[in-house]
N, C-alpha and C positions, 0 to 999 in steps of 0.2 A: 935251150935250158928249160927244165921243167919244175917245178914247185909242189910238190905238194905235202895236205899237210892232216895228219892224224890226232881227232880230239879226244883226250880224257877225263877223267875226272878223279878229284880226291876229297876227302874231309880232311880239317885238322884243325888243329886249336892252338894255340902258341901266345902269349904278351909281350909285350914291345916296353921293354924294361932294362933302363942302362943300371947294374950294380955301382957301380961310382959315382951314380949321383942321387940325392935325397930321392923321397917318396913324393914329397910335393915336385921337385924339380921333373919328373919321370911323369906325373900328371898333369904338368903343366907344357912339356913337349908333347908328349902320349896320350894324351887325353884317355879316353873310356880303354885304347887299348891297351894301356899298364895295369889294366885291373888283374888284381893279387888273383880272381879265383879263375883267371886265361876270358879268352875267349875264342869259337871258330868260325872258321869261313867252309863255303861249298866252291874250290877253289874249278877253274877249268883251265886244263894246261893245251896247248895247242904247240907238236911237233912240227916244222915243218925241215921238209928236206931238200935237197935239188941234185939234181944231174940229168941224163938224156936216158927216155926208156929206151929199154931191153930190144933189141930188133925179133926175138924171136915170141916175148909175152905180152908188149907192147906198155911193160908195167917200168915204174921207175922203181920200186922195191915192190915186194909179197906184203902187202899193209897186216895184216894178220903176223908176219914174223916182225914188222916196225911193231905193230901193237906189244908183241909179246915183250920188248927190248925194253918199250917203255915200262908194262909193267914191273919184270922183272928187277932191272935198275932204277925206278923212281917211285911209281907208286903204289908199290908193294910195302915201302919205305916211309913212307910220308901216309896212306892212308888211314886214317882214324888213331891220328899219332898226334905227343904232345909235340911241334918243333922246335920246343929249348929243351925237352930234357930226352925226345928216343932218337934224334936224327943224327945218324953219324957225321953223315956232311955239313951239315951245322953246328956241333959242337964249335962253342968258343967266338961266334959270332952272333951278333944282333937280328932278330928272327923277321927279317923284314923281306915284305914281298920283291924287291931288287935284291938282297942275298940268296933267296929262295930261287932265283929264277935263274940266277948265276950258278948256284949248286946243280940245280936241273940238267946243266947243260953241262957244268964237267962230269955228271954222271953218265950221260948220254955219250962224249965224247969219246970218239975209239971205239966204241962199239956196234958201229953202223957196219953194212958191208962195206967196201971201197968204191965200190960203183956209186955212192951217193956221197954226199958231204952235209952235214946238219947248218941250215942256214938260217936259222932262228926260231927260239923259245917265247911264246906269247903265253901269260899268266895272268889269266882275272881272278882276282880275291875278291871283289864283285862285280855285279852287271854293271857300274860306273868306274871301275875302277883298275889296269890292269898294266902291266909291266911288262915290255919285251927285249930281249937279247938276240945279240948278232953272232956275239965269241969276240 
């Protein structure tokens, strides 16, 4: 079995704001990032895939066609976007980097070839700080 795994990047801006609860209670879980005017991050998502390379390219996918998937379905979507108010796959949820990364991946899902399987989403919102998924 082999691993590998393709990195991207996005901007975006989003705040971490429950509507059902006060402005103080939302700053008082949320700290700085409930603030009313957003704020963003320089997010880096890391794809990773697995199955056995190709006997005849020696590749596990065409990283150039993984690249494009990712574009196409994620961050074409998410880049230089607000994530509460232009994200379809977030609509109606809490805009946090463990939702975000979960959306990531049902976007990704299914649309891999068959010869691989998606085996985990890694998302840094910063250089200390970053969220991964298995499915």
């Amino acid at each position: 079995m082999v691993f590998l795994t393709r990195i991207e990047h996005f901007n975006a801006a989003h705040k971490l704001y429950n509507p059902s609860w006060t402005r103080e209670k939302n700053e008082e879980v949320f700290g700085a990032c409930a603030n009313e005017n957003w704020h963003g991050h320089n997010y880096e998502l890391y794809v990773t895939i697995e199955g056995d390379p190709d006997p005849e390219t020696g590749f596990l996918m065409d990283v150039k066609k993984l690249s494009n998937i990712i574009k196409d379905r994620v961050t074409e979507k998410l880049d230089h976007k607000n994530l509460n108010e232009e994200v379809d796959f977030l609509k109606g949820q809490m805009c946090s980097t463990e939702n975000l990364v979960v959306g990531i991946w049902n976007q990704l899902k299914g649309h891999l070839p068959e010869t691989v399987k998606l085996h985990s989403i890694k998302l840094y919102e910063t250089a200390r700080i970053f969220v991964e998924y298995f499915g």
